[in-house]
C-alpha positions, 0 to 999 in steps of 0.5 A: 742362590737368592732365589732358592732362599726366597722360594724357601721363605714362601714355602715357611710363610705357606706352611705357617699359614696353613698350621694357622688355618688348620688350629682356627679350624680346630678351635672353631670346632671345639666352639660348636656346642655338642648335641644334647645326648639322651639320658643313660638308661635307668636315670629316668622313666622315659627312657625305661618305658620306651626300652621296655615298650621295644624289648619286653618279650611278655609284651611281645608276646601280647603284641603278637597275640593281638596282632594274630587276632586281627589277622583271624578277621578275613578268613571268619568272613571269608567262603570255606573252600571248595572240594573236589571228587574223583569217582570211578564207576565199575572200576573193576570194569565187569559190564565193559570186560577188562581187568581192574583198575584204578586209573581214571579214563579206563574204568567204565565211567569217571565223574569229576565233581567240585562241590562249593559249601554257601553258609546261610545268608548273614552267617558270614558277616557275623562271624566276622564281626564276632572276629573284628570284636575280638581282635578289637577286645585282644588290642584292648588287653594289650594295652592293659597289659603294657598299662600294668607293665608300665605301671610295675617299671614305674613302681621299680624305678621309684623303688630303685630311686628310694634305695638310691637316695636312702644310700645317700642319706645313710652316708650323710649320716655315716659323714656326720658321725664320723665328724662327732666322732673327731669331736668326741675324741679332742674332747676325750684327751682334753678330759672334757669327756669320759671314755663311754663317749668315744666308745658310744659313737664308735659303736654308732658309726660301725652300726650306721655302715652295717645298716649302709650295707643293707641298703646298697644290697637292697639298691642292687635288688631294685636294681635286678627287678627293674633290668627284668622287667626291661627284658635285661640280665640281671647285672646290666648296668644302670645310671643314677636315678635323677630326680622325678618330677615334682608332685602335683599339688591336689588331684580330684577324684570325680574325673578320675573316676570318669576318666577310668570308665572312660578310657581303662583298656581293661574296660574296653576290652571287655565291652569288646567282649559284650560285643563278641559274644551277641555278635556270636549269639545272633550267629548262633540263632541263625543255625535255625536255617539250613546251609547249602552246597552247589555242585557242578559234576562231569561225566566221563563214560568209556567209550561214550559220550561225556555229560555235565551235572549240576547238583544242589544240596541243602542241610536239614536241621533236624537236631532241635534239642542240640540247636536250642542248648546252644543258642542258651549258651550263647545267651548266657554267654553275653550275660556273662560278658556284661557281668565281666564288664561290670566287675572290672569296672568295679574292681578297678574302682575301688583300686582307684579308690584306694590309691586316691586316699594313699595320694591324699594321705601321702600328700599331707604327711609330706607337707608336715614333714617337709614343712614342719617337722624337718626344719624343727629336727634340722633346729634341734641338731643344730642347737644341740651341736652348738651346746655341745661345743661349749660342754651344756649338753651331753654326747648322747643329747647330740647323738639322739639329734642327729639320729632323729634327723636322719629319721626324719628325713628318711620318714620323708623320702619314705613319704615321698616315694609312697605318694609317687607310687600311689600316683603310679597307681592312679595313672594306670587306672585314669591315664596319665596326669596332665 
């Protein structure tokens, strides 16, 4: 009996010992700091741009275009392909007698021929290089074309950040009225206010929630936009907007400028387009010299003996009148790309231009804002809601305070998102700031 009883203690000490095990175990998981998880899509830009970057079909849609404008580059270079002929001579058999026929062997005499086509020399390589510069000028226009793209999400999020805090703001309001509204009442039924009051900020407080209304339509629209351009439907779900990264505090123009020139995929890819178009107008004066084919035949006589031929053509370039319209053409086609290029450094230029002077301006309206004319209108609610509690100013003093704060602070994230846009527009056109 005692050992029985001490095999059971043991069992109990053991199982005790494991329960004590397995919660250290426990408890030493729970200590192991969880990785750090990505942001959820929409709450910043990065992950946006990189879901659009694998998703977007309109910039699938560049991708492959590029992508098959490179795989055109081998087969401009490369020998057109060789033909082969049959030729049945007295296929009705009437020098030999015999019936008519179309089989070869059996006529009165089969030729097979293969004939090789041999561009003039140097015409290949120009079309090469004519196709290399247009698969480089297709690379080009899809990385100005991701570079709006990603300008436009960019611009969405910002408007989608706007509506997002606008929502908020606009229940701070709602909160603020809603208290006054509380103290306009006590007031009211100790007499101190007429009933005018108390209708007065009623009236203000439904006013502030249709105008709530209105923006979290307008969020849900931002909203919208920035799942399409993300290649999503329309009512996928997207996180809160955190806050953006601070703004940088002065932007010179000048390396701006030389930067776009320097690195705008709009201007390369029509600079790759100069190149296209002379590679194709020294091809194009090369026709001035005549192709040639090469031919190796083999004759096949019924009953005879077989024999080999050898032949050797040349094109003669005759059409003088067609061959110099075309070499014009060609000219003119490289005046035209150099012009092209120079209009779309032009034209984006003057973009940079303006989105520089909306950065600056927006810059100095948001210093005055927030340094100045903020806390002036957080110091006048405050003054007039102190008077107000000890009866030396009217509801509507207060009510005027709180509304030109709420003002003001919209007119500042109005600024701040219009100077983050225009930012937007200078990193499309110069590259992403440092």
């Amino acid at each position: 009996m005692k050992p029985l009883i001490a095999g059971l203690r043991s069992l109990r000490l053991a199982a005790g010992i494991a329960v004590l095990a397995a919660s250290a175990f426990g408890h030493a998981q729970d200590a192991t700091p969880p990785a750090a998880a990505a942001p959820p899509l929409g709450a910043d830009l990065a992950g946006l741009i990189e879901y659009a970057r694998v998703n977007n079909p309109a910039f699938a849609v560049d991708r492959a275009e590029a992508d098959a404008a490179r795989e055109r580059v081998e087969p401009a270079g490369a020998l057109p392909d060789p033909s082969f002929q049959v030729e049945l001579m007295d296929f009705t058999n009437r020098m030999r007698g015999g019936p008519t026929t179309l089989v070869p062997g059996e006529v009165g005499e089969t030729r097979y021929r293969v004939i090789q086509p041999l561009p003039a020399w140097g015409k290949r390589e120009l079309a090469e290089r004519a196709a290399g510069a247009r698969a480089d000028q297709a690379e080009a226009a899809r990385d100005a074309a991701w570079a709006n793209m990603a300008a436009e999400i960019k611009a969405a999020w910002l408007r989608y950040y706007a509506a997002d805090r606008e929502a908020g703001l606009n229940r701070d309001a709602l909160a603020l009225l809603q208290s006054l509204e509380e103290i306009t009442l006590s007031r009211y039924r100790l007499g101190l206010l007429p009933q005018q009051a108390v209708l007065r900020a009623q009236r203000e407080i439904t006013s502030q929630r249709l105008a709530l209304v209105g923006v979290e339509q307008r969020r849900r629209g931002t909203a919208s936009a920035l799942n399409a351009l993300l290649g999503r439907a329309p009512g996928s779900a997207l996180a809160a907007p955190q806050e953006p990264p601070p703004l940088p505090q002065a932007v010179a123009l000048a390396p701006l400028v030389e930067r776009t020139r320097a690195t705008h995929p709009a201007i390369a890819a029509e600079a790759r387009g100069i190149d296209a178009a002379r590679f194709e107008r020294d091809r194009t004066w090369r026709d001035r010299y005549p192709d040639f084919s090469v031919g190796l035949t083999n004759n096949r006589p019924r009953g005879g003996e077989g024999s080999w031929d050898v032949m050797f053509e040349v094109m003669i370039p005759l059409q003088q009148s067609a061959r110099r319209a075309r070499e014009r053409e060609a000219a003119l086609m490289v005046t035209a790309a150099d012009q092209r290029r120079a209009a779309a450094e032009a034209r984006l230029l003057g973009e940079l231009g303006s989105a520089y002077a909306a950065f600056t301006s927006g810059h100095e309206t948001l210093q005055l804002l927030r340094g100045t004319l903020t806390p002036q209108a957080e110091a006048t609610r405050d003054a007039t809601r102190a008077a107000f509690s000890t009866g030396r100013v009217d509801f509507d003093t207060v009510l005027e305070a709180e509304r030109q704060l709420v003002d003001t602070r919209m007119a500042l994230l109005q600024a701040d998102v219009d100077t983050r846009l225009a930012l937007a527009e200078i990193e499309k056109l110069a590259g992403e700031q440092p």
